[in-house]
C-alpha positions as CSV (number, residue, x, y, z in Angstrom):
1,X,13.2,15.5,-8.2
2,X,11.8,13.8,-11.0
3,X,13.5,11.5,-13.6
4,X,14.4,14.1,-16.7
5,X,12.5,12.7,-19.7
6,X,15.7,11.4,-22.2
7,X,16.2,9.1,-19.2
8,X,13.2,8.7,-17.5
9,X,12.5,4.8,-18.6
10,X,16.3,4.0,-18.3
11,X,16.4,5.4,-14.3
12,X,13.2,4.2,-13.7
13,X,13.9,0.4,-15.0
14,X,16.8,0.7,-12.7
15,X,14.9,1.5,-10.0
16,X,11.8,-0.8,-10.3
17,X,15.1,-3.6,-11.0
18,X,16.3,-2.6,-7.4
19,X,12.6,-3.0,-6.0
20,X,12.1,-6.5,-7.5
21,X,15.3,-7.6,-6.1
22,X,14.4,-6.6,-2.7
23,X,10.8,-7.9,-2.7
24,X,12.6,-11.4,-4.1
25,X,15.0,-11.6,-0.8
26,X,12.3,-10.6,1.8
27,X,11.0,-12.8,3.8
28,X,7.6,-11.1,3.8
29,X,7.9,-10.4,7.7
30,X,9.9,-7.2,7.5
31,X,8.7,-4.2,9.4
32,X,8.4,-1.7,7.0
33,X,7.2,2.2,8.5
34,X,3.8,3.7,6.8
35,X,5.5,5.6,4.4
36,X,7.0,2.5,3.2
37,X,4.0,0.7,3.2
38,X,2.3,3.1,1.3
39,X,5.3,3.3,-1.4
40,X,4.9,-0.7,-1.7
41,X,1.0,-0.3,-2.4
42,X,1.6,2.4,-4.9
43,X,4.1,0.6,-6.9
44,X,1.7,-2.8,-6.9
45,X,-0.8,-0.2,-8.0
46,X,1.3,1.1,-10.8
47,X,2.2,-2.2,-12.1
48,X,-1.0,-3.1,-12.8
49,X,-1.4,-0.1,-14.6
50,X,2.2,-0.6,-16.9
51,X,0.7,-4.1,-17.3
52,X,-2.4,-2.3,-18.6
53,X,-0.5,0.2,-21.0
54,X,1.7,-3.1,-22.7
55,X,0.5,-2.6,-26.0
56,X,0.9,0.8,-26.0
57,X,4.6,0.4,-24.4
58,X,5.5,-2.4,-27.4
59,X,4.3,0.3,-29.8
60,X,6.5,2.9,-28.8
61,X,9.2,0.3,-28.8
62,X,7.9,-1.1,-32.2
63,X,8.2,2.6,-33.5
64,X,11.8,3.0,-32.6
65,X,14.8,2.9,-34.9
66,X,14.4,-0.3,-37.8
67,X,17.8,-1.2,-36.5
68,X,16.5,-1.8,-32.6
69,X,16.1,-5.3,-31.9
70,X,12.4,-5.2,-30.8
71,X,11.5,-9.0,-31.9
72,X,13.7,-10.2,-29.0
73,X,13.2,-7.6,-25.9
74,X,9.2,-8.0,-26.9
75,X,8.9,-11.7,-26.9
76,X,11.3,-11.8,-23.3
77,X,8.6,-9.2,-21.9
78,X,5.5,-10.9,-22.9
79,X,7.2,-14.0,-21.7
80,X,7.5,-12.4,-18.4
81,X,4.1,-10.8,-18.0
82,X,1.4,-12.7,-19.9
């Protein structure tokens, strides 16, 4: 079942958090099945593509409430991914 959409980024986040933390302790020799493999390849794929949609993610965020701290969560993410 998908992620319903007033939490959609929030689960989602969480998720992608979870994958990151285990592609960080891997040791890059793991056995992973086909399905897995293909999971893997489809989230590298979709990164790329997030990467892609960054100015259009920062202005949604920039469009937000005045009172949302945007200045700080958009310099920390195009620290991380430019």
């Amino acid at each position: 079942m998908g992620n319903m959409s007033y939490c959609r980024y929030e689960n989602t986040a969480k998720d992608l958090q979870d994958v990151v933390e285990a592609l960080h302790n891997s040791d890059c020799g793991e056995t992973l099945s086909e399905y897995e493999q293909q999971g893997l390849y489809e989230i590298l794929d979709l990164a790329y593509e997030v990467i892609g949609l960054a100015d259009k993610i920062e202005n949604i965020i920039e469009n937000q409430d005045e009172n949302y701290n945007t200045n700080r969560i958009l310099t920390d993410i195009n620290d991380r991914i430019r």
